[in-house]
C-alpha positions as semicolon CSV with decimal commas, in nm:
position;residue;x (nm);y (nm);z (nm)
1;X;5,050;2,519;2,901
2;X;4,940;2,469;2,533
3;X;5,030;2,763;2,271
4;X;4,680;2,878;2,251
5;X;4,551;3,221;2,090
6;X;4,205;3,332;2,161
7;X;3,891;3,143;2,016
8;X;3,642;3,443;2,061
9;X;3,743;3,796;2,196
10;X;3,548;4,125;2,177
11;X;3,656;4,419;1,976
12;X;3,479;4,730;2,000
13;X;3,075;4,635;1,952
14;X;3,210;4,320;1,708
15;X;3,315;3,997;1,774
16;X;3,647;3,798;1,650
17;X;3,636;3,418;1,615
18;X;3,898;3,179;1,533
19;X;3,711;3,033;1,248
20;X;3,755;2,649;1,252
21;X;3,634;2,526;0,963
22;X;3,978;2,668;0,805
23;X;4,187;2,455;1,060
24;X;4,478;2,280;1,070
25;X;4,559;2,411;0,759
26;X;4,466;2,798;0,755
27;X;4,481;3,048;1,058
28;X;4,166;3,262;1,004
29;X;3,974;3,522;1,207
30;X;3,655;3,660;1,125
31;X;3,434;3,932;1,265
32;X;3,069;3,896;1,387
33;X;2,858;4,193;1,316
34;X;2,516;4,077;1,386
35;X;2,296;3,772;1,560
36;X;2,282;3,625;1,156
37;X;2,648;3,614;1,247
38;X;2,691;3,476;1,580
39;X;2,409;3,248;1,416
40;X;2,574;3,098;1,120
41;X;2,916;3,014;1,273
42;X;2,769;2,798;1,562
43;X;2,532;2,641;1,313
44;X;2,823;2,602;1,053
45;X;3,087;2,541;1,312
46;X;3,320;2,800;1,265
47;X;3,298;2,788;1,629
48;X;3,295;2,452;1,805
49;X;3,291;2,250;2,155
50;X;3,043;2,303;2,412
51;X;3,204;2,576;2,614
52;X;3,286;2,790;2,313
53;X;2,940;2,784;2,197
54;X;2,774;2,844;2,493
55;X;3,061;3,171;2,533
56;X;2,947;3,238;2,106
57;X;2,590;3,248;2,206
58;X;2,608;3,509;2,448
59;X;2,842;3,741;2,255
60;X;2,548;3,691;1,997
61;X;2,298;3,783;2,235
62;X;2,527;4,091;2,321
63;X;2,517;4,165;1,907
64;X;2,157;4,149;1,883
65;X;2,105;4,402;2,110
66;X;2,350;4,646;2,016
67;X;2,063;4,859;1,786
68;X;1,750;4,793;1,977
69;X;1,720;4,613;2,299
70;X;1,335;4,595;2,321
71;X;1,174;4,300;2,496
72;X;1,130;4,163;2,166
73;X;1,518;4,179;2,014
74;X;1,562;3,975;2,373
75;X;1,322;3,734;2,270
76;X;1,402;3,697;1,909
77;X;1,779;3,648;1,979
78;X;1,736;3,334;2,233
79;X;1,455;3,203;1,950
80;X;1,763;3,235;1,656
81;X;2,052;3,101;1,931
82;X;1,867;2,815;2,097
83;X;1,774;2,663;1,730
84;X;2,134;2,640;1,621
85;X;2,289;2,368;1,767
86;X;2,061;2,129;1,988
87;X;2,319;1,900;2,214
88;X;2,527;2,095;2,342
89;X;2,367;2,228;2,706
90;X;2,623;2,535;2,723
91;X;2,444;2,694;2,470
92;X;2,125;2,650;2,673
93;X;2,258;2,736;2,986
94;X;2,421;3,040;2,834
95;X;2,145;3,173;2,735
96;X;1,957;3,145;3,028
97;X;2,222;3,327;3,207
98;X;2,195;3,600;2,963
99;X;1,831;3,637;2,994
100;X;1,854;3,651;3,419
101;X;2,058;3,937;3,358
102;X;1,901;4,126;3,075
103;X;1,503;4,050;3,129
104;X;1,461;4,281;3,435
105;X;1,601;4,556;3,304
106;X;1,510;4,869;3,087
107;X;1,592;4,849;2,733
108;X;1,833;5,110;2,759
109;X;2,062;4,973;3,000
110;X;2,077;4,637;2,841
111;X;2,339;4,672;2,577
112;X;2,619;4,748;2,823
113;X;2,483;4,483;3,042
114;X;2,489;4,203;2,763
115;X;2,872;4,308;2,685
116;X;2,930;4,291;3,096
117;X;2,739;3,910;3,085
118;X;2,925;3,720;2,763
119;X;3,245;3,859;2,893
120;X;3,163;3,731;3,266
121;X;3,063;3,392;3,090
122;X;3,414;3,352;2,892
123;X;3,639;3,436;3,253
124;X;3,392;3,185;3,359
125;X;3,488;2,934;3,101
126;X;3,845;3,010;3,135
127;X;3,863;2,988;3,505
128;X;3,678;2,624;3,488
129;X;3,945;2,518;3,250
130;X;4,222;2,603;3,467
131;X;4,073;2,400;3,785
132;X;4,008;2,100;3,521
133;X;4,351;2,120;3,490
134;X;4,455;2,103;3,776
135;X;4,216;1,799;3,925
136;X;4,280;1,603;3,604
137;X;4,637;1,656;3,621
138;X;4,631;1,481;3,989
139;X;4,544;1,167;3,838
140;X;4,765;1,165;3,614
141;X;5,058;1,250;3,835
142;X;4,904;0,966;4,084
143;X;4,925;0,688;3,749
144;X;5,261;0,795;3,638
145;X;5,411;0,768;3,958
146;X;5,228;0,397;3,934
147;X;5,366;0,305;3,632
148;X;5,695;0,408;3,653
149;X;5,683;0,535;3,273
150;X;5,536;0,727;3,003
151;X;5,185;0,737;3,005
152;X;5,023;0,632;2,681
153;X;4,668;0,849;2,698
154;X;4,360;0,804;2,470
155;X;4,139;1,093;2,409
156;X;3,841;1,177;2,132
157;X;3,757;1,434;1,912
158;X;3,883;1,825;2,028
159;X;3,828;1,948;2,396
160;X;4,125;2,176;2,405
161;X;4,190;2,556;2,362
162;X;3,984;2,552;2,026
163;X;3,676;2,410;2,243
164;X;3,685;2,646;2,499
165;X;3,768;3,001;2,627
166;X;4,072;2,899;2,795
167;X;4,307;2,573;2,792
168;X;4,033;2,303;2,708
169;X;3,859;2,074;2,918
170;X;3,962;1,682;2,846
171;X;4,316;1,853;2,708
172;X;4,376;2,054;3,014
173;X;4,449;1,783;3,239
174;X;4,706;1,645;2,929
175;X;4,818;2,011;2,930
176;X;4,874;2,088;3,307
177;X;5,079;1,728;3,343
178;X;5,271;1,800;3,048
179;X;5,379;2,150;3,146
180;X;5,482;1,994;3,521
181;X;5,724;1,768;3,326
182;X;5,493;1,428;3,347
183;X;5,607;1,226;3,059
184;X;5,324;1,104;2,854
185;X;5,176;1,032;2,465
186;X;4,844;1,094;2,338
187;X;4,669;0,846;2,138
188;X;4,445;1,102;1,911
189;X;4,140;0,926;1,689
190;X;4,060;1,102;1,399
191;X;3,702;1,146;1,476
192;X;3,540;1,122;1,177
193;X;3,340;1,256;0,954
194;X;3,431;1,602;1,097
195;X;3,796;1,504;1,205
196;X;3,826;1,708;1,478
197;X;4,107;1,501;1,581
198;X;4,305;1,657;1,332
199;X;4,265;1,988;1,556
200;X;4,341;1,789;1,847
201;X;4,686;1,642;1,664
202;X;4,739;2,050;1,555
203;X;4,693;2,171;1,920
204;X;4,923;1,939;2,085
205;X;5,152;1,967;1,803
206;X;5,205;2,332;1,881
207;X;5,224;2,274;2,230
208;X;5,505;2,014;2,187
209;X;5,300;1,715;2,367
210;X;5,432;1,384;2,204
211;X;5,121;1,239;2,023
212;X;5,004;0,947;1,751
213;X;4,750;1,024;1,504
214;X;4,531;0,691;1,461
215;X;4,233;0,586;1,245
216;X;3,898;0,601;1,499
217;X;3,878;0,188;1,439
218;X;4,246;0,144;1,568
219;X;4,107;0,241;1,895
220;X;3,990;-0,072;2,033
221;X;4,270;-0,269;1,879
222;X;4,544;-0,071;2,135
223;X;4,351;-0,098;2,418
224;X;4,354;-0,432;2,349
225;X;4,729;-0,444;2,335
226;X;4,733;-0,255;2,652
227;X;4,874;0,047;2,531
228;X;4,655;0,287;2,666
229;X;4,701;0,321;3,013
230;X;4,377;0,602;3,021
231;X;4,076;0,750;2,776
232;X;4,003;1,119;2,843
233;X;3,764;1,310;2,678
234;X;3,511;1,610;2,706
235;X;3,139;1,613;2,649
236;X;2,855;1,809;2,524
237;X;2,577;1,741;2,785
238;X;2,555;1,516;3,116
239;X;2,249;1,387;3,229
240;X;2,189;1,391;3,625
241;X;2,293;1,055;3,641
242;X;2,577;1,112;3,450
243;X;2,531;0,969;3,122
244;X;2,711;1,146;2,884
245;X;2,678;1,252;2,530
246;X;3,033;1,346;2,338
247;X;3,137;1,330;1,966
248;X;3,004;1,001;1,801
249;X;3,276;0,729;1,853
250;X;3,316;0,844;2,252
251;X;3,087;0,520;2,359
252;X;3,266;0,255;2,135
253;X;3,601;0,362;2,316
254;X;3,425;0,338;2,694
255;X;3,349;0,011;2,596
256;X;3,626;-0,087;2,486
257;X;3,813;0,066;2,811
258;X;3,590;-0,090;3,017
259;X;3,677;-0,448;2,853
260;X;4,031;-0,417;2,880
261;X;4,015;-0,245;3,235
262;X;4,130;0,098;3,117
263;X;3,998;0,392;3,342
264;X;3,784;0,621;3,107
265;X;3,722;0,974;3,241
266;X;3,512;1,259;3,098
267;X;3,610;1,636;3,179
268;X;3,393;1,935;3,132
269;X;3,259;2,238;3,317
270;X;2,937;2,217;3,585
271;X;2,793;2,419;3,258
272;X;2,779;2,118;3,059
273;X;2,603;1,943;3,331
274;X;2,167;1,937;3,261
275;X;2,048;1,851;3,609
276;X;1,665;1,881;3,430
277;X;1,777;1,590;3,216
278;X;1,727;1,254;3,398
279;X;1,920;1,041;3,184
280;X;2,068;0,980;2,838
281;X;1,802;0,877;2,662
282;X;1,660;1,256;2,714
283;X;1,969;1,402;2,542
284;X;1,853;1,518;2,222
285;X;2,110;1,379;1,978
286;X;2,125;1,616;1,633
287;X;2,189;1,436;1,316
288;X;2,381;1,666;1,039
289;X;2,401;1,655;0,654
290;X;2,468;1,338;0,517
291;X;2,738;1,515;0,297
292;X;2,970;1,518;0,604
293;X;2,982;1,148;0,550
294;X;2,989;1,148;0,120
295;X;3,245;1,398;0,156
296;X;3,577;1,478;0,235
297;X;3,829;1,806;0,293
298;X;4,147;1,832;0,271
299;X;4,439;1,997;0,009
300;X;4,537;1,896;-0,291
301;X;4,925;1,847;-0,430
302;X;4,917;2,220;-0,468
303;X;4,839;2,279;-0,148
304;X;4,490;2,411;-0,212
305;X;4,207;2,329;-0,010
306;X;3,963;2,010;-0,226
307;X;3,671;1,843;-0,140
308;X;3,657;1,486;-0,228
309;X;3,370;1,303;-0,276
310;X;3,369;0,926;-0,179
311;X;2,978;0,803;-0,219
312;X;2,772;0,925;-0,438
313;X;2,497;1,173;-0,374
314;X;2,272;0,894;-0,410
315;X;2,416;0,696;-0,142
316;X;2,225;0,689;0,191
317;X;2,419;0,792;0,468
318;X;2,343;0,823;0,826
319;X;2,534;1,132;1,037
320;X;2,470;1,157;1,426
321;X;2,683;1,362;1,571
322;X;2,688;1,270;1,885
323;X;2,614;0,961;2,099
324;X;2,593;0,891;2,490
325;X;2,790;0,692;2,726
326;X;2,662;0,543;3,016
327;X;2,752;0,658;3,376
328;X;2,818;0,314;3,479
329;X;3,138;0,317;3,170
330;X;3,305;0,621;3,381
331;X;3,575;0,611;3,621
332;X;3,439;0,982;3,714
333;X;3,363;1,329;3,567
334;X;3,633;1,592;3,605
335;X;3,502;1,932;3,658
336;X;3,628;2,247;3,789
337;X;3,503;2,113;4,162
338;X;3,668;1,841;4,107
339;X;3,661;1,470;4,036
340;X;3,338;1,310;4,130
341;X;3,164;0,956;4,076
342;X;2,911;0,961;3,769
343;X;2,620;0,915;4,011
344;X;2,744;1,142;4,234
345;X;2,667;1,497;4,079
346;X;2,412;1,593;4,289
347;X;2,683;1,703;4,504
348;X;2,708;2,036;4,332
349;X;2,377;2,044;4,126
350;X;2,351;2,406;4,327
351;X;2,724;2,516;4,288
């Protein structure tokens, strides 16, 4: 499995996060002390990916309460968590798990029980992860053993380790093949303007899993070429039908799969799936700073970490975050129950 290190874990009545808005260059853990906290690095993205912010939400529930635990510190903590961060479901349905638990009972019994509810939420997580792997990792035994060779792989922004609580949910299939000795190479897109890819490109780098950095526009161009045998990526809500919205870029590949006859899969937990949302066109998409586009980070010859601007602050620039594929673009959704048609997730709407 991948050389992973924890994304969130609890010490004492604080919580330590993997901040990733110092990554690939810079290691760095920081503590959360308070909801303002658990607040800021959802909002700011010191914590990212669905599953991790859903898992980041609770532990900031869990903070909020740890002085007074009144009704209204409930309340007030699932008003400041729900307003961060509006795509991703996991934060939603995080949330309401914590407030099933905590709303019946007394005040005084609530801290304890919001530490006992974010930690069942992250074995949750992890445990989803795990059976991701292992479904995804059957189809990709079943097309190497088709094509006789390497498989070439395609995936889209970062749904490994850093996403999650445990090994990732698009990445854990890639992970689970690679540690059964299935030879294969991942196509990683930058995914700009954030460039999560580059966290992709670090993860698999440190878990040894051959891999090609590409520009996002190169995608279409090798699928083309036929040299990607299959797209995989995660997702930040599913509709009931099983449209899906993932990091912007995500539909340009399924069409472009679906044109050259590549199977494109999405993987994520039953959390990510919003059975109240009909379709796509429900999913609220959130549009971020324009800044993210006129901007860029990296280092400089020194090796110190630069911003580079490349528009002006003058220039318009449009930044959605996120867009939606349809459910008819998907060869299935991989979740921890397994692999099931896009228009088939009814099946365990009550699992």
């Amino acid at each position: 499995m991948s050389d992973a290190c924890p994304t969130i874990t609890r010490n004492g009545d604080e919580v330590v996060i993997l901040d990733q808005t110092c990554l690939p260059w810079t290691e760095r853990f920081v503590r959360l002390d308070t909801l303002t906290d658990a607040a800021v690095a959802i909002r700011d993205m010191q914590v990212r990916g669905a599953p991790l912010i859903g898992a980041t939400a609770a532990f900031g529930v869990a903070l909020a309460l740890k002085t007074e635990a009144s009704d209204a510190a409930l309340a007030h903590a699932d008003t400041v968590l729900r307003a961060t961060r509006p795509t991703a479901v996991n934060l939603h349905w995080a949330l309401d798990r914590m407030q099933d638990a905590l709303a019946p009972l007394p005040a005084l019994e609530r801290p304890a029980a919001a530490w006992a509810a974010a930690e069942a939420i992250r074995a949750g997580d992890a445990a989803a992860n795990a059976a991701i792997g292992e479904h995804g990792k059957a189809i990709l035994e079943s097309l190497a053993q088709a094509k006789g060779r390497p498989l070439q792989l395609m995936t889209h922004c970062n749904a490994g380790w850093l996403a999650t609580c445990g090994h990732g949910t698009a990445l854990a299939p890639i992970y689970a093949a690679h540690a059964a000795g299935i030879p294969l190479h991942v196509y990683v897109s930058e995914t700009r303007p954030r460039n999560q890819g580059l966290l992709t490109a670090w993860e698999l780098a440190r878990a040894g899993v051959p891999h090609t950095l590409i520009a996002d526009n190169a995608a279409g161009w090798l699928l083309a070429e036929g040299r990607v045998d299959l797209v995989i990526t995660g997702a930040d809500r599913i509709a009931a039908n099983g449209d899906s919205a993932n990091k912007v870029g995500t539909y340009l590949k399924a069409l472009a799969a679906r044109a050259h006859g590549v199977p494109f899969y999405i993987a994520a937990p039953r959390s990510t799936i919003d059975f109240a949302c009909p379709n796509g066109r429900a999913i609220p998409i959130e549009e971020r700073s324009a800044d993210e586009v006129r901007l860029i980070h990296g280092l400089d010859e020194q090796g110190g970490a630069a911003c580079l601007r490349i528009a002006s602050d003058t220039t318009a620039a449009c930044n959605p975050a996120f867009d939606v594929t349809p459910a008819g673009l998907l060869a299935g959704i991989i979740c921890e129950f397994g692999v099931f048609a896009a228009d088939a997730l009814a099946a365990i709407e009550h699992r």
